[in-house]
N, C-alpha and C positions, 0 to 999 in steps of 0.2 A: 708302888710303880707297876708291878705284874698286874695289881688287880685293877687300875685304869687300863690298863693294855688289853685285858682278858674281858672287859666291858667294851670298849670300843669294837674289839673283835667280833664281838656276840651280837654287838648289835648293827654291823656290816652282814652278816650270813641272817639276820630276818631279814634286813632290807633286801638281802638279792632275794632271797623265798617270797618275799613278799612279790615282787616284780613279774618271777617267772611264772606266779598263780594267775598272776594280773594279764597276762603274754598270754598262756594259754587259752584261760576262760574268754577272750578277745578271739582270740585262733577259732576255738569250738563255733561261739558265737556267730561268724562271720562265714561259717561252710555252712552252718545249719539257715542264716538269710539266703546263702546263695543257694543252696538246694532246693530251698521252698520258691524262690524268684524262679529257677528254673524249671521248677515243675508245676506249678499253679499255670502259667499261661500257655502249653503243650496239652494240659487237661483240659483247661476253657476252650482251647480254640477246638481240639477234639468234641465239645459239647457243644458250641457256639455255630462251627461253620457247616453242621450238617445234622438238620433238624426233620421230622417228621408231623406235618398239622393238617388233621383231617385227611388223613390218606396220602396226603401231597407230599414229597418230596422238597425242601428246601435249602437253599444252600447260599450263605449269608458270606460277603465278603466285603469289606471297607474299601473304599476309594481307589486307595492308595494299592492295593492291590488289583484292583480290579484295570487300573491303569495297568499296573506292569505286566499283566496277564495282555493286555490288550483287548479286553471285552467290552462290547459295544452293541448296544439295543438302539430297533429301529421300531417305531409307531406302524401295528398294520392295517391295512389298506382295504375297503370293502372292495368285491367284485363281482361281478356276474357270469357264471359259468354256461353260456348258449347249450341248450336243448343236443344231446346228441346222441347216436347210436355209435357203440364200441363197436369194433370188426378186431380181427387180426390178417396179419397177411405174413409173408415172406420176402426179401429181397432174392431177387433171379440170377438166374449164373448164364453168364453171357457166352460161354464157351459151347452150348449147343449150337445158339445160332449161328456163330464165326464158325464153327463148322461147316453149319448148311451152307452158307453163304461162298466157304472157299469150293467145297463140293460145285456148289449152284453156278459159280467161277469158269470151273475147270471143265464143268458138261459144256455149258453155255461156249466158250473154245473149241471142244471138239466138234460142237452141232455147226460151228462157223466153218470147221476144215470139212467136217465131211458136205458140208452145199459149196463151198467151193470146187471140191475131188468130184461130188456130183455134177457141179458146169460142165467142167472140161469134160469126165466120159460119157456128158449127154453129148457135145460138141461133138466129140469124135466118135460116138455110136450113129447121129444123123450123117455126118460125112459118109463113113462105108457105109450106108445102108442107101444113098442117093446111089453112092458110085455101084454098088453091087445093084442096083435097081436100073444102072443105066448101064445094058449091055455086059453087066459084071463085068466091070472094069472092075473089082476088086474081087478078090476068091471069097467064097463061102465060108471060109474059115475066118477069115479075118474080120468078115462083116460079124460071125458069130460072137467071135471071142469080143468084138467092141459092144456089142447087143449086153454081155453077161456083166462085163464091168460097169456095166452103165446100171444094169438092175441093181447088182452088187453093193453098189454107190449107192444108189438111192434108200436102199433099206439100211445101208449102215447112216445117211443123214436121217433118217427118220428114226431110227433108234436114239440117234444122240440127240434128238430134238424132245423126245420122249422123257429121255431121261430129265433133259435140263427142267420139264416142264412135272416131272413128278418129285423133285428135291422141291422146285419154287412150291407147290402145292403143299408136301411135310412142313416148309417155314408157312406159309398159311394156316396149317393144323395146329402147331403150336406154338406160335406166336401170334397169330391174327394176321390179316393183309395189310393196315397199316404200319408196325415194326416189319413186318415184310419186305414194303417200299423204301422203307431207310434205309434199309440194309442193306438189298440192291441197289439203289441209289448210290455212288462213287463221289455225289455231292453234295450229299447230306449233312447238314450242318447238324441235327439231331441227331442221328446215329453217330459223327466224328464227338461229339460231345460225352455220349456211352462210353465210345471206345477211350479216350483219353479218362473216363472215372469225374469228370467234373457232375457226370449224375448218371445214377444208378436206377434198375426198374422194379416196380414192387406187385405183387400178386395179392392184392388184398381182395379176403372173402368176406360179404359180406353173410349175415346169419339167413339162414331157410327160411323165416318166419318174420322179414323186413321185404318188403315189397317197395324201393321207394329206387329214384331215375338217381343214378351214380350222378355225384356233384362233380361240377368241373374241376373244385381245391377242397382238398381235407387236410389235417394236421397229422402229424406219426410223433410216434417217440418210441425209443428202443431201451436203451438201458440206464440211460443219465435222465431219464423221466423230463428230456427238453423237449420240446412241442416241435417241430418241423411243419414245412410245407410241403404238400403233393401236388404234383397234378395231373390230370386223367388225359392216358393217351387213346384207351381202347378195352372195349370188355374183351375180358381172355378169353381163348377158345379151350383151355382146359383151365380145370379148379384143384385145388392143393387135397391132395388123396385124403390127407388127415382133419379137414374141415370142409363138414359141408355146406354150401351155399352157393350165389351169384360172385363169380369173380369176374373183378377187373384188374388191368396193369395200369399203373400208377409212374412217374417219375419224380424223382426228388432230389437235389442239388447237393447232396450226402453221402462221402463215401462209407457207405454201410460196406461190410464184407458180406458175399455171396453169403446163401443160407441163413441170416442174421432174422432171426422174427423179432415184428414189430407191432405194435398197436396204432390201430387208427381210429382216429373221429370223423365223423361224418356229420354234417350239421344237419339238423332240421327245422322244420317252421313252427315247433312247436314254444312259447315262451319261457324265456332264461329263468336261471336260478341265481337267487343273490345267495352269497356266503361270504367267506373270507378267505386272501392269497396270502398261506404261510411261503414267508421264502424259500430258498431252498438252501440257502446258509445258513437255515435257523436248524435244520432238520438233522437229529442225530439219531443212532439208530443203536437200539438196548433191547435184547429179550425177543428180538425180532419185530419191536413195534420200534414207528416213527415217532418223535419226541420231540418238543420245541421248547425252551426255558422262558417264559414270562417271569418281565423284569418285575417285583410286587412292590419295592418302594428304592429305593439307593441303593440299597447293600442286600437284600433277597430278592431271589431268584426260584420261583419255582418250578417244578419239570411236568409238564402237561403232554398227553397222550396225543397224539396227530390221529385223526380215526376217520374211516372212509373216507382217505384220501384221493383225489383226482386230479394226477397232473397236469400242471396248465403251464404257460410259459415264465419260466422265472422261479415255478413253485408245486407250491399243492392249494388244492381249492376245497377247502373244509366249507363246512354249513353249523356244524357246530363245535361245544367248544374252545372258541376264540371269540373276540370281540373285535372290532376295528376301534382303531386307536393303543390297545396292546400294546406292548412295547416287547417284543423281543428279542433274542440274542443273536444277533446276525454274523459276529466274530466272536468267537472264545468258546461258544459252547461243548466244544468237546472236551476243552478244557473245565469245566464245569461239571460235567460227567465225569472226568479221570478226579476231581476231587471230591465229588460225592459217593465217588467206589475206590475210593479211599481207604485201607484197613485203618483206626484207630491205634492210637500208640499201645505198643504192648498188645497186641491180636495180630495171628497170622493168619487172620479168617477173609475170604475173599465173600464181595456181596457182590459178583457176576453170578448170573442163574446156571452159565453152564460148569460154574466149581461146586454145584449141588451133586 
């Protein structure tokens, strides 16, 4: 009886031994697939989404992601870039003139009282001087003292007439006689236009060694490299200390703040240039150079140098290259650059040039 009991027994405690080896090596087995599941595609997509071929720069992403990034290429466009001479200029600070102008005000007031104050003691310097002439019916003093205020009179309207005409003369020195007349003008539809900022005036010099008749519209751009329009009110009578050449003043429908420099084109007759218009949402900016990402087939993307760039409206006007028909990054792209400066799993090495 004991030794059925003590068999039975013995062979309950393999069965559990048996089980619990079976548990475990199941347990091991099952962290060491999910370790490697876990770490195999963290490596790949590390070696996969940010490649280097032939100097280029690549960065490979599926579908699926590239939707939920939101990135989107657009086909680019041939253009022609018109013949032109660069200038630069400045936007003008309006508070000189509205100076002259209140000065120009307040002389031009006083030259009105003092020929008024003049009438009257010419008026009453000819009275005593009939009645003193006829039998002096008036005293000698009184004829004098009407005689002094009347001279008196007349050199102070001639001084205030002097003045009003040597302020208007200073706004003709710098500003020109056209911005001149606006500004004296109280019904100026182009000077009220100034003053409320709906357009602002521009000093662009053209260079020493361009000889050609200021165009009646040119383009500007200042800091967002957008093309604007100008147009020609009057060649300046003074030129910007820091640039020499022919200046004119320009207006443009932009509120630039005072002091803002800006660039301008100037067209000539001479024949265009064909190239290509990178957008300007394509265009990211690394290492100090401009960069556009061309789409290479579905899922790469390579990062191309923007190089002698020329602003034009909407973009930049490259000549080389780019291709038309290209396909670009018009949305996402910086997002494309924050993944291909990317540190790699396990490196706390940054690939911006300024962590050198």
């Amino acid at each position: 009886m004991n030794s059925r009991f003590n068999i039975k027994r013995l062979a309950l405690v393999i069965l559990l031994l048996g089980l619990g080896a079976v548990g475990a090596w199941s347990l091991l087995q099952s962290k060491r697939d999910t370790g490697t599941v876990a770490a195999t595609p963290a490596s790949q997509t590390a070696v996969q989404r940010v490649t280097v071929r032939d100097g280029m720069t690549v960065v490979t992403l599926d579908a699926a992601t590239q939707a939920l990034s939101g990135i989107r290429s657009e086909p680019l466009s041939a253009a022609n870039d018109s013949a032109e001479i660069a200038a630069y200029g400045t936007v003008l600070d309006l508070q000189p003139l509205l100076d002259l102008r209140v000065r120009y005000d307040t002389a031009r007031a006083d030259a009105d009282t003092a020929r008024a104050t003049l009438a009257a003691s010419r008026q009453e310097y000819e009275r005593s001087r009939l009645l003193y002439q006829d039998n002096q019916n008036v005293s000698l003093k009184i004829y004098q003292a009407a005689q002094a205020a009347y001279l008196s009179d007349q050199a102070r309207a001639e001084a205030a007439a002097l003045n009003a005409q040597n302020i208007r003369a200073a706004v003709w020195q710098q500003f020109g006689e056209k911005l001149g007349r606006w500004a004296f003008d109280s019904r100026s539809t182009e000077f009220a236009r100034l003053l409320q900022r709906k357009e602002v005036l521009l000093r662009v010099t053209l260079p020493l060694d361009v000889v050609i008749v200021a165009p009646a519209r040119i383009q500007i751009s200042a800091s967002d490299n957008r093309r604007l329009p100008a147009y020609l009110v009057a060649p300046s009578p003074q030129s910007d200390p820091a640039i020499q050449g022919n200046a004119f003043i320009y207006r443009t429908a932009t509120p630039l703040a005072s002091g803002t420099q800006i660039a301008a084109y100037l067209p000539t007759v001479q024949q265009a240039t064909r190239g290509i218009l990178v957008p300007a949402s394509a265009i990211v900016w690394y290492g100090g150079q401009a960069w556009a990402y061309v789409q290479i087939n579905t899922e790469r993307f390579g990062r191309y140098p923007v190089a002698q760039q020329v602003p034009m409206q909407g973009g930049f006007f490259v000549t080389k290259g780019f291709k038309p028909e290209q396909r670009v990054v018009v949305s996402g792209a910086q997002l494309l650059l924050s993944e291909e400066l990317r540190p790699p799993p396990g490196s706390s090495g940054c690939k911006d040039p300024e962590c050198d």
